[in-house]
C-alpha positions as semicolon CSV with decimal commas, in nm:
position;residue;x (nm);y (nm);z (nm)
1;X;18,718;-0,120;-8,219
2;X;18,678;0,055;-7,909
3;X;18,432;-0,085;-7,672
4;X;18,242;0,214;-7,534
5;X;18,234;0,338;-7,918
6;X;18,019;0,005;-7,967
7;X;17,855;0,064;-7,714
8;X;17,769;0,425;-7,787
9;X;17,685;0,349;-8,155
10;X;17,522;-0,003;-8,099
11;X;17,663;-0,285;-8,283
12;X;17,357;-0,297;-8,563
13;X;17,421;0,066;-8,646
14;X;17,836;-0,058;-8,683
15;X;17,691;-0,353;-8,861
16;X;17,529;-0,193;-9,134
17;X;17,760;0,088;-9,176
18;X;18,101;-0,138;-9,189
19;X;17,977;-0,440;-9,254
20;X;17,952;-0,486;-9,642
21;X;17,579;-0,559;-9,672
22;X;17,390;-0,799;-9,973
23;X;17,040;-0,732;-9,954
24;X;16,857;-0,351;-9,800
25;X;16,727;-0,548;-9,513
26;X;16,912;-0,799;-9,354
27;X;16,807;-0,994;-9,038
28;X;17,086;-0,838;-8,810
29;X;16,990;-1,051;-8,544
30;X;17,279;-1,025;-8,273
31;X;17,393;-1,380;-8,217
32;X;17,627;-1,425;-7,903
33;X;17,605;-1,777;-7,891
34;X;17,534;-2,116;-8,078
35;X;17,478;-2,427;-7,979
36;X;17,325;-2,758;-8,166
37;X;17,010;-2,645;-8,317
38;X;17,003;-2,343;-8,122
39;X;17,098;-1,975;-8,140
40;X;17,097;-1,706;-7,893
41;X;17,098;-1,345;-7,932
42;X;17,217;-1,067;-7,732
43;X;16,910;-0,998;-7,540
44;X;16,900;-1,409;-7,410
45;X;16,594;-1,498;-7,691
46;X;16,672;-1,809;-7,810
47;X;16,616;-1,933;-8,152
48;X;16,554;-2,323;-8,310
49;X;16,762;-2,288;-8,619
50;X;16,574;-2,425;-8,887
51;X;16,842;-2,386;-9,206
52;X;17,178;-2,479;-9,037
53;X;17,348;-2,166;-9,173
54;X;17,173;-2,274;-9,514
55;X;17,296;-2,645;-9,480
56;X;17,647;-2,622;-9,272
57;X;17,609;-2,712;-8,960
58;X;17,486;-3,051;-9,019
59;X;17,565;-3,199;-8,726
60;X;17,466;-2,858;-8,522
61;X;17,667;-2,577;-8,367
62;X;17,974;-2,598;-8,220
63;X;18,001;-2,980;-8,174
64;X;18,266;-3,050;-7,891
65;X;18,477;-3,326;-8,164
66;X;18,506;-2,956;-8,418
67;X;18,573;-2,735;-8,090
68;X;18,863;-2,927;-7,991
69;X;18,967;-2,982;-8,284
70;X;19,032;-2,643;-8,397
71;X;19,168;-2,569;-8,050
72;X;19,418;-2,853;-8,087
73;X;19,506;-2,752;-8,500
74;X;19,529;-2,371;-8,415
75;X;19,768;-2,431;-8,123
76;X;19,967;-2,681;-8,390
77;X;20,001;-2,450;-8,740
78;X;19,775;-2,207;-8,892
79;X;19,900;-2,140;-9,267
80;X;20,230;-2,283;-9,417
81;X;20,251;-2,191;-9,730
82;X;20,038;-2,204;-10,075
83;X;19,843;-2,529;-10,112
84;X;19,976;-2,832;-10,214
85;X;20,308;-2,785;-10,158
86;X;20,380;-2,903;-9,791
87;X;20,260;-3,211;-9,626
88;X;19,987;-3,107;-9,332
89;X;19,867;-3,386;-9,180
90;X;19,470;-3,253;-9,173
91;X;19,461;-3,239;-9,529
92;X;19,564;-3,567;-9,600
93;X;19,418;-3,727;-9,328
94;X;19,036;-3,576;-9,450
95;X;19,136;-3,635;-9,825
96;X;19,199;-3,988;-9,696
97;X;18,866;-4,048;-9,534
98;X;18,650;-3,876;-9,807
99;X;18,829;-4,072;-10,061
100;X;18,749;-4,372;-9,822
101;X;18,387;-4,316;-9,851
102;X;18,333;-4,202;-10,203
103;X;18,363;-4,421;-10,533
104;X;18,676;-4,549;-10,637
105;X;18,657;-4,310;-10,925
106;X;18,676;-4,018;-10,690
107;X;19,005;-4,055;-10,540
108;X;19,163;-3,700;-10,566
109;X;19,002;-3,429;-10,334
110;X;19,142;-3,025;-10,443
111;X;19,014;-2,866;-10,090
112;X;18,924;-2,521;-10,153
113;X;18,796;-2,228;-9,960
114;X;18,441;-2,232;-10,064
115;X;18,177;-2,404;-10,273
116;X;18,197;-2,143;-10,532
117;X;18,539;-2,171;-10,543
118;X;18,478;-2,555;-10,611
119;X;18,316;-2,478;-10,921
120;X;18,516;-2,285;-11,080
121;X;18,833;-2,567;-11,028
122;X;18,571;-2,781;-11,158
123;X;18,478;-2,527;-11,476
124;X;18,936;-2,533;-11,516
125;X;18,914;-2,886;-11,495
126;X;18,637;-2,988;-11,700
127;X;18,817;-2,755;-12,031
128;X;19,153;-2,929;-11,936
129;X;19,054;-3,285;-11,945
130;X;18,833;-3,247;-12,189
131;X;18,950;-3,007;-12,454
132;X;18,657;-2,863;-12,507
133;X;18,493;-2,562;-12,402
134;X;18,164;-2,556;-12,377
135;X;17,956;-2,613;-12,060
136;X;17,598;-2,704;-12,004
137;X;17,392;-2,616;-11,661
138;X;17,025;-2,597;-11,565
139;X;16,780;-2,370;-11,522
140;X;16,688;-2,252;-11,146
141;X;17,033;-2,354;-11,037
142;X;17,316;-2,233;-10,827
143;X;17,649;-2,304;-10,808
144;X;17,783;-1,980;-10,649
145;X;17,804;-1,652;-10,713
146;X;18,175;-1,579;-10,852
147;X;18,213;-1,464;-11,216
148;X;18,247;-1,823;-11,360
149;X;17,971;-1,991;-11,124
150;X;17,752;-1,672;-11,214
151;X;17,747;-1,732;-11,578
152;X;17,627;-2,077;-11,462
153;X;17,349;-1,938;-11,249
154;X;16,995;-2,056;-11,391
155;X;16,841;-1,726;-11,378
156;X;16,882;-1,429;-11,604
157;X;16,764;-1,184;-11,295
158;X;17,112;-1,278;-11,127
159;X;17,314;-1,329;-11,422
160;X;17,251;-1,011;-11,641
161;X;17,368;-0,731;-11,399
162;X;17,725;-0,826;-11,491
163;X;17,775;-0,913;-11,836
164;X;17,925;-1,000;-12,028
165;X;18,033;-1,308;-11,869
166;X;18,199;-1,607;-11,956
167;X;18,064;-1,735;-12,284
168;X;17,972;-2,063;-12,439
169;X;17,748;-2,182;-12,133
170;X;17,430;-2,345;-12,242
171;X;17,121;-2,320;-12,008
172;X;16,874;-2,635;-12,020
173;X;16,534;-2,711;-11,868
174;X;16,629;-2,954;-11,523
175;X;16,465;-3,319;-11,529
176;X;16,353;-3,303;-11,856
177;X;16,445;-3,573;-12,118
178;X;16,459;-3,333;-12,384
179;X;16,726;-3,150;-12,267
180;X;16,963;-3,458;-12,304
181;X;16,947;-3,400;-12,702
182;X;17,193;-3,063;-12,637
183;X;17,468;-3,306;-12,480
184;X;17,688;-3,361;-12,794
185;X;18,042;-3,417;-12,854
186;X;18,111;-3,038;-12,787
187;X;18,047;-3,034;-12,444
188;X;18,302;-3,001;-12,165
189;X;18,125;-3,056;-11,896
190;X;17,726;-3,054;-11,755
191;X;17,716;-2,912;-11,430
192;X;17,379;-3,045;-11,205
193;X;17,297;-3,023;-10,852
194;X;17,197;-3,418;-10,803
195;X;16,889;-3,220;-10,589
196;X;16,848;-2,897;-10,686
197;X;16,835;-2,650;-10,404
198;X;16,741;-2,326;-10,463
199;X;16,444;-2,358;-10,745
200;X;16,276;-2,542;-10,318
201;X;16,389;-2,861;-10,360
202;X;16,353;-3,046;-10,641
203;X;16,417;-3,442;-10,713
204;X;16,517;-3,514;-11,021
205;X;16,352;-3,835;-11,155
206;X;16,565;-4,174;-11,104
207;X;16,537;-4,216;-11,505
208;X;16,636;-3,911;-11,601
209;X;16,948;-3,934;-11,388
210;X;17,032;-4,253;-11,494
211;X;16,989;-4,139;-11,867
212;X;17,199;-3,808;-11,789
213;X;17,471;-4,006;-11,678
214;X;17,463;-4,242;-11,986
215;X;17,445;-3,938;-12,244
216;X;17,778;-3,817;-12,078
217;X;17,919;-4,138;-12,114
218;X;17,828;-4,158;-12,458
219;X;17,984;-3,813;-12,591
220;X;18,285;-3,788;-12,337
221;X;18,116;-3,537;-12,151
222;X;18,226;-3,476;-11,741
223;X;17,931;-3,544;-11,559
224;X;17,956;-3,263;-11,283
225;X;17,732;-3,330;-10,960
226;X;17,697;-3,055;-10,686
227;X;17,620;-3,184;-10,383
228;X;17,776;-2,854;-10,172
229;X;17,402;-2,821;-9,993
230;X;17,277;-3,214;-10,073
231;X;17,562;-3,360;-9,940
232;X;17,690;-3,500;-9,621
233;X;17,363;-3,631;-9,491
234;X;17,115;-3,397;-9,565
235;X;16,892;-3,613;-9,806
236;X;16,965;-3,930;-9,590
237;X;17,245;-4,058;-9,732
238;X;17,642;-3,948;-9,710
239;X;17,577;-3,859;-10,119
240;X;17,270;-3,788;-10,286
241;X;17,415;-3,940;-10,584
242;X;17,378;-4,316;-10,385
243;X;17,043;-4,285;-10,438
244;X;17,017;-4,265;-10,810
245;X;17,318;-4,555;-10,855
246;X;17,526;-4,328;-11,091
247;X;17,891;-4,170;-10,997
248;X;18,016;-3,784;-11,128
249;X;18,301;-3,772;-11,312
250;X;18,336;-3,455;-11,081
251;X;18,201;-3,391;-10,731
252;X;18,133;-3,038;-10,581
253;X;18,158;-2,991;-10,217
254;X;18,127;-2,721;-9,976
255;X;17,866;-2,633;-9,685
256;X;17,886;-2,899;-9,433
257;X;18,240;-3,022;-9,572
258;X;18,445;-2,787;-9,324
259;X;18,189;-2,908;-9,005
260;X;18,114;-2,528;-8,970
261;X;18,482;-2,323;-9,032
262;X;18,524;-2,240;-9,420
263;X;18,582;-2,547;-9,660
264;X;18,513;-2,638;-10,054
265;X;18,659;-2,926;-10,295
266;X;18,631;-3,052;-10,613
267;X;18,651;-3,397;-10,622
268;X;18,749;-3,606;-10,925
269;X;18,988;-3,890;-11,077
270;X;19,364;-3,908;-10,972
271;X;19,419;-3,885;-11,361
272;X;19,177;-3,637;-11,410
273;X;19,325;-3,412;-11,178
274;X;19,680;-3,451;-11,298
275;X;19,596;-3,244;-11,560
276;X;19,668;-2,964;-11,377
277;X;19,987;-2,985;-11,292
278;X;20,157;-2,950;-11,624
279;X;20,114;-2,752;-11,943
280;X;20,087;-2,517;-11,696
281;X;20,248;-2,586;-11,417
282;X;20,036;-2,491;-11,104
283;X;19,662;-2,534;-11,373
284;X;19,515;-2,400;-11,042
285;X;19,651;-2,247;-10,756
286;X;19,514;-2,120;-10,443
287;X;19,678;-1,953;-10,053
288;X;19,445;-2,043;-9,820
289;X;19,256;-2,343;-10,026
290;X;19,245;-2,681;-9,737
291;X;19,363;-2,462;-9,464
292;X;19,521;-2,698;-9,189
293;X;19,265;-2,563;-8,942
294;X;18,959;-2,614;-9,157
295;X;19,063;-2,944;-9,244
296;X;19,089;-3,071;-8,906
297;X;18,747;-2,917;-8,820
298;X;18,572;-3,130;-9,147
299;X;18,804;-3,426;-9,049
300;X;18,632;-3,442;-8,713
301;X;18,260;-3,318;-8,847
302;X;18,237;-3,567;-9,114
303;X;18,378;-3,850;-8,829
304;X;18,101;-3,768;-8,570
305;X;17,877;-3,736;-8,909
306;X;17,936;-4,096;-8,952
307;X;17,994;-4,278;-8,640
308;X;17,728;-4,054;-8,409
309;X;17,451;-4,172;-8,623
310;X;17,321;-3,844;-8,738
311;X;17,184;-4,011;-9,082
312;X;16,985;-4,318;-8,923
313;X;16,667;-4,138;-8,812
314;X;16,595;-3,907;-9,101
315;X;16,308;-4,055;-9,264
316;X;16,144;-4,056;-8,893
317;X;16,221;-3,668;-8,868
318;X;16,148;-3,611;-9,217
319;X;15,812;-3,759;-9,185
320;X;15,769;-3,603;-8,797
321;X;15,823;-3,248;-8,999
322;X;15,566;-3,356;-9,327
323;X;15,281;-3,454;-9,085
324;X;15,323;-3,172;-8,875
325;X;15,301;-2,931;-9,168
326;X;14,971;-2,920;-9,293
327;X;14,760;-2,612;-9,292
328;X;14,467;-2,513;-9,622
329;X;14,709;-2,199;-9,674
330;X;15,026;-2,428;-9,779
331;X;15,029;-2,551;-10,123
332;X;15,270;-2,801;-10,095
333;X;15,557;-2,916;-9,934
334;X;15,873;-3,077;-10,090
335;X;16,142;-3,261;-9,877
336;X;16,412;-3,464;-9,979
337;X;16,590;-3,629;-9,607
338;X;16,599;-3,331;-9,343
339;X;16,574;-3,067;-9,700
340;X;16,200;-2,971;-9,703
341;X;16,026;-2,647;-9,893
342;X;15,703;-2,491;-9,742
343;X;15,523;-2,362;-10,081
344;X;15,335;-2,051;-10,053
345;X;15,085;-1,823;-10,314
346;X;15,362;-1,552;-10,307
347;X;15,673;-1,427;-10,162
348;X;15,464;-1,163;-9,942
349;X;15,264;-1,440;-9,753
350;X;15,595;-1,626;-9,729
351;X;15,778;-1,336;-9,616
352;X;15,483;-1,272;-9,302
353;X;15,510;-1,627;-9,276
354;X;15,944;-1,595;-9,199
355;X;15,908;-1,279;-8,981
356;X;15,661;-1,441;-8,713
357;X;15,862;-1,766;-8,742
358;X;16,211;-1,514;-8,681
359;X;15,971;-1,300;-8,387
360;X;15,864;-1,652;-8,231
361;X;16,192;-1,818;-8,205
362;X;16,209;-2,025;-8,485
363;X;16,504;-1,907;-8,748
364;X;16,392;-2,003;-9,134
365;X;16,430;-1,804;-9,482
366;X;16,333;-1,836;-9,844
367;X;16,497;-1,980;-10,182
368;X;16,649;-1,729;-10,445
369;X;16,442;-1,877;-10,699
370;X;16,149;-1,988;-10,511
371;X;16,110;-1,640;-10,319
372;X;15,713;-1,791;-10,226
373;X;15,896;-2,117;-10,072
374;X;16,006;-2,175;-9,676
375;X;16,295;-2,311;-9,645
376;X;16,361;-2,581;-9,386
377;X;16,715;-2,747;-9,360
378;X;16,813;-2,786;-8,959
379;X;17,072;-2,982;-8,799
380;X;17,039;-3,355;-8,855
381;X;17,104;-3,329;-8,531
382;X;16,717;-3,196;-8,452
383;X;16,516;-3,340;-8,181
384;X;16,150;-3,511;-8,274
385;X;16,039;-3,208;-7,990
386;X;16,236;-2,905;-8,155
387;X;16,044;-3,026;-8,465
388;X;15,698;-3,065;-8,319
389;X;15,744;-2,727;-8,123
390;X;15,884;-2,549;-8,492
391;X;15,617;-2,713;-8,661
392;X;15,367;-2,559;-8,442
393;X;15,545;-2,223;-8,486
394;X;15,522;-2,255;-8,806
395;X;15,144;-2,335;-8,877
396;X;15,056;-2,067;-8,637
397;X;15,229;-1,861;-8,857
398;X;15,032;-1,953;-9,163
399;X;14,717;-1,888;-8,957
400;X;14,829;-1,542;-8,859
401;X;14,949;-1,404;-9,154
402;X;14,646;-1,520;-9,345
């Protein structure tokens, strides 16, 4: 567009009338520049980002390994051809090192272009190995927000706007033993975040995990873990599934995986994935799905993830950010690693709460179904004095608003 028509019209005005928009009042903060856990706007106010572009940036903005990477990628090919089809050396080298550090059972990575678009290879998957059709998810869950994923979705408010959708999808209480007695012979596939993320952070219980994993077993079920916000770090180890000694017959990845540029996967059994390349031929097809230049950018991410040492001092920081946030006016707080929620008594103290935080520098937001819940999910990459100084933000917040 013309530059003195942006100017003229101001890029928020061109925002909201070109820019497809999801919600009647978005932040439309004008961000010019990013950098670690820091964002800058177009006036020169700077911002400690507290949610990591809701759990991507992991190991902060633009970290010089990603930078040159896509530099180097971008100046080497862009797009071939459809995936799978061509040998490009950033797919198979990050399919290489994920397979390197996941189970043995997990050696197949399908990169696609989003976590939503993870899912719904996993939903194809699940029905092909299987031969069965019917799925089983939780309550207050989220897997993404395309038609399959949506009839998923553990929440009637999002789901019933566009029915009918796809049928045969059973929706269970989370972390609760007697939802286990619904697992039967007839079921595909149960699809779990290993934490679930949008209901503010919730741990399942190591039992019921364990016992989750052995009903699958039992009936043939595909144990389907989502760890496209838990993963890479953010709970304090590379999976959250380590930490309850059980493996997925399916992994869902997405978020962090592309180290900031565009990146999904489902992740499952050499065998397992076979299936779907026969009977039909191309079971799942995508154009852009593990493009060369996202790859390289999660190759290098998920490296400096690793070697930098991003995941060694998270139970410090967690604990820096739980003793930091107390205040009579907060009713609890959750965390799970560098994952924490900030309960409030409603969504309109929370939402008072978000908008001093936003007007004092400190970027944070809310959960889609825990609206009265702060959400807190930085960088791992967060100083111990960007979280005292957001801390303090924060419980001056609470004070104000009250």
């Amino acid at each position: 567009m013309d530059a003195l028509k942006v100017k003229a019209l101001g890029k928020r005005q061109l925002f909201l009338q070109h820019v497809a928009q999801t919600s009647p009042a978005p932040l439309a903060i004008d961000v010019v520049k990013a950098s670690g856990c820091t964002l800058w706007d177009a006036d020169g106010k700077t911002y400690t980002d507290l949610i990591a572009g809701i759990s991507v940036c992991n190991i902060g903005h633009c970290h010089p390994a990603v930078v040159q990477a896509v530099k180097e990628q971008a100046e080497t090919y862009m797009h071939l051809l459809v995936y799978g089809e061509l040998v490009q050396t950033p797919q198979v080298a990050y399919a290489e090192l994920l397979a390197n550090h996941l189970p043995a059972a997990l050696d197949s990575i399908y990169f696609t272009n989003s976590g939503a678009e993870a899912t719904e290879g996993a939903m194809k998957l699940a029905k092909r190995v299987t031969g069965r059709t019917r799925i089983i998810a939780f309550n207050k869950s989220y897997h993404g927000s395309t038609q399959g994923a949506l009839s998923m979705i553990g929440d009637e408010y999002w789901r019933n706007a566009y029915r009918p959708l796809l049928p045969d999808i059973l929706h269970l209480n989370y972390n609760e033993h007697s939802s286990l007695e619904y697992i039967t012979e007839d079921v595909a596939a149960v699809f779990a975040e290993t934490i679930q993320a949008e209901s503010g952070v919730h741990a399942p219980s190591f039992e019921w995990m364990q016992a989750l994993r052995e009903k699958c077993t039992a009936t043939g079920t595909l144990l389907v873990l989502d760890e496209i916000q838990a993963g890479f770090g953010r709970t304090g180890t590379l999976w959250a599934f380590e930490q309850y000694g059980i493996v997925p017959d399916i992994l869902l990845l997405g978020k962090a995986l592309g180290g900031g540029m565009p990146l999904g996967a489902f992740v499952s059994s050499h065998k397992n994935m076979w299936t779907l390349t026969e009977n039909p031929v191309l079971g799942h097809i995508t154009t852009f799905g593990g493009h060369p230049v996202c790859c390289a950018a999660g190759y290098a991410g998920m490296k400096a993830l690793i070697e930098e040492g991003y995941m060694q001092d998270i139970p410090e920081k967690e604990a820096l950010f739980l003793t930091n946030l107390k205040h009579p006016r907060i009713k609890a707080v959750r965390s799970k690693g560098l994952w924490l929620s900030i309960e409030f008594d409603s969504f309109d103290t929370n939402k008072k709460v978000i908008d001093f935080c936003i007007e004092n520098g400190v970027l944070t937001d809310w959960f889609l179904f825990a609206p009265e819940c702060l959400r807190i999910g930085p960088p791992l990459s967060i100083t111990e004095e960007e979280i005292v100084a957001a801390c303090e933000v924060i419980v001056r917040a609470v004070e104000a608003v009250g």
